[in-house]
C-alpha positions in Angstrom: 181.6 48.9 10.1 182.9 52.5 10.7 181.0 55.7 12.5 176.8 55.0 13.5 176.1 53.7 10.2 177.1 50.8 7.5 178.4 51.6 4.5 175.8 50.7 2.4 174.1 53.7 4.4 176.6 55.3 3.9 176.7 55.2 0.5 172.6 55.6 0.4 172.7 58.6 2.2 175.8 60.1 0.3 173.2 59.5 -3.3 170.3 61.3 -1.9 172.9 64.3 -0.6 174.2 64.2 -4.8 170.4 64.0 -5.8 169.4 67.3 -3.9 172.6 68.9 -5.4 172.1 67.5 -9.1 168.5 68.6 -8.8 169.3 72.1 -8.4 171.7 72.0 -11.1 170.6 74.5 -14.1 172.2 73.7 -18.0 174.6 76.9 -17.7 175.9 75.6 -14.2 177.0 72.0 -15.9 180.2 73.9 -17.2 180.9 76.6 -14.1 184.6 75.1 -13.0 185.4 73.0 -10.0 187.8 72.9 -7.6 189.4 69.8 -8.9 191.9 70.6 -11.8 190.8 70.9 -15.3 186.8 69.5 -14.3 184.0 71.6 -14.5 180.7 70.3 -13.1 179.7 67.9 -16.2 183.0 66.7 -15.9 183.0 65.9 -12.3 179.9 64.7 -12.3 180.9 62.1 -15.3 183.4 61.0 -13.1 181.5 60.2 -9.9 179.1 58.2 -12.0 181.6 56.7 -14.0 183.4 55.2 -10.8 180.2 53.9 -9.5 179.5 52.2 -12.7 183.4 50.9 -12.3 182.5 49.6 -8.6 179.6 48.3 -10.1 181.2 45.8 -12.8 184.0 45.2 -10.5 181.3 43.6 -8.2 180.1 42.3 -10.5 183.8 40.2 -11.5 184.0 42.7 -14.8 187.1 44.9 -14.8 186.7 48.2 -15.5 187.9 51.8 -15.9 186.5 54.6 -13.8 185.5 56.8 -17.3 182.0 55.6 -18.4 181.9 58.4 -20.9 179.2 61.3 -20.9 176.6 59.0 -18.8 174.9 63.0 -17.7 173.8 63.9 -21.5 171.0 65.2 -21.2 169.5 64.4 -18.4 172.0 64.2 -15.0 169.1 63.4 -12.9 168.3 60.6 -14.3 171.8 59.6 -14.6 172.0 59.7 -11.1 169.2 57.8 -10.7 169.9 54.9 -12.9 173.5 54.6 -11.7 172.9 55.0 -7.8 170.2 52.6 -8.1 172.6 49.8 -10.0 175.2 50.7 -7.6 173.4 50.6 -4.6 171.7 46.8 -5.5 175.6 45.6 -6.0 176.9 46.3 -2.5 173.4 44.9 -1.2 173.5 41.1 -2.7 175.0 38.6 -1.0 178.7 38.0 -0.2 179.6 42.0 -1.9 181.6 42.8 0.9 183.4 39.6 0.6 186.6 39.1 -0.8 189.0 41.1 -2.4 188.4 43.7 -5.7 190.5 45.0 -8.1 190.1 48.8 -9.6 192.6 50.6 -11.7 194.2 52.0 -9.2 194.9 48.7 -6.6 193.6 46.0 -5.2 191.3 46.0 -1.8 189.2 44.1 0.4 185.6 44.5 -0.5 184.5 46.9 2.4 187.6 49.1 1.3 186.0 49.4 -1.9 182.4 50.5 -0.7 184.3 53.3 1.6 186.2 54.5 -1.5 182.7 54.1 -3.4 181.0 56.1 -0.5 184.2 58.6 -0.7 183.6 59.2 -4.2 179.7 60.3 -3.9 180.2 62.4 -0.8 183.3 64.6 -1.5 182.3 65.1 -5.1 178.5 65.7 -4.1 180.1 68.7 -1.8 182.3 69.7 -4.4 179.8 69.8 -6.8 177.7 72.2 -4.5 180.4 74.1 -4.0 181.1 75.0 -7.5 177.2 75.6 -8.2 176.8 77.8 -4.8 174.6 75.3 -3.1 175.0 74.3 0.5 177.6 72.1 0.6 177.4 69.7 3.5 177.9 65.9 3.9 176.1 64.2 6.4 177.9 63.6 9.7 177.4 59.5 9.5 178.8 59.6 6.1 181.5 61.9 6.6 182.4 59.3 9.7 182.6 56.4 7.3 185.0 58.2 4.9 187.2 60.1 7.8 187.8 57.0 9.5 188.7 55.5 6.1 191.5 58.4 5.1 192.7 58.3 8.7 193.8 54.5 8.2 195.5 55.4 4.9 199.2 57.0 4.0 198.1 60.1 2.4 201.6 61.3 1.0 201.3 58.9 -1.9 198.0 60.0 -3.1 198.6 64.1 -2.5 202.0 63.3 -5.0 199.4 62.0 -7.3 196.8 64.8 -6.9 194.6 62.8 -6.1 194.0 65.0 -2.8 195.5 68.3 -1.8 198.2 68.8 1.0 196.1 68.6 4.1 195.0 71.5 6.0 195.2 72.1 9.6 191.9 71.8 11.7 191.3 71.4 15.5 190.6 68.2 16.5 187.2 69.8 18.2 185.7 70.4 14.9 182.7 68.8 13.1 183.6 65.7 11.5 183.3 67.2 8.3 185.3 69.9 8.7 188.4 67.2 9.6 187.3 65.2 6.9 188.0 68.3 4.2 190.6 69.4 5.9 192.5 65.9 5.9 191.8 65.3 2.3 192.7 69.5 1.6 189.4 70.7 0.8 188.7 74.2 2.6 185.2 74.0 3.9 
């Protein structure tokens, strides 16, 4: 366990932040662009329910690829809702932190994988407000979980791959969140 909270939490608490921003959401704002390259919000929001159907099937023993398709069509609230909830109940059986699971992109210990999971919903819940002009905040215990995870990984390999821009400085003194933006090269 990493920061005041488990994982699971964690990843609880990073949902209901992606709930209050999905429920704001208006038609028109589904294609305003994003910060990451080439999504806009429909896109983006594919994605983070696309890898949290991939975490859940890999749970589940299933491989799988992180693009589920249009799962927002019509309806992204209950999108959200149906995945969270099937993604929630497979880190919370018995023995889903144990063991080792294998994504697309490597091969990790179990509780690895709920921190990436976690990652996933949080920074793409903020970015996702911050596209649509919500607030954009993650919540303190949540941002803990996933800055403690970045800090224990090499970052140069990912920002090659775009998966995260270069890093940007902030004083150590600052809100976790701020850090946690700034490390993965998010301005807040």
């Amino acid at each position: 366990m990493t920061g005041s909270i488990d994982e699971t939490t964690a990843l609880e608490r990073a949902y209901e932040d992606l709930g209050r921003v999905v429920a704001e959401l208006s038609a028109d704002e589904l294609a305003l662009p994003t910060a990451c390259p080439g999504w806009d919000v429909r896109a983006l929001l594919n994605h983070t329910l696309g890898a949290a159907v991939m975490f859940t099937l890999v749970n589940s023993g299933v491989a799988a690829e992180e693009d589920a398709g249009d799962l927002v069509a019509d309806d992204a609230i209950a999108a959200l809702a149906q995945t969270s909830a099937a993604n929630l109940a497979a880190w919370r059986h018995e023995g889903a932190r144990e063991g080792e699971r294998t994504y697309p992109w490597g091969t990790f210990p179990a509780g690895v994988g709920l921190c990436i999971n976690v990652s996933e919903v949080a920074l793409h819940s903020w970015d996702i407000a911050t596209a649509t002009g919500q607030e954009a905040r993650i919540d303190p215990d949540v941002a803990r979980v996933v800055y403690d995870l970045y800090c224990q990984i090499p970052m140069d390999d990912l920002r090659a791959k775009g998966v995260f821009g270069a890093e940007i400085g902030v004083p150590a003194s600052a809100p976790v969140q701020a850090r946690l933006l700034g490390l993965l090269g998010r301005k807040a």
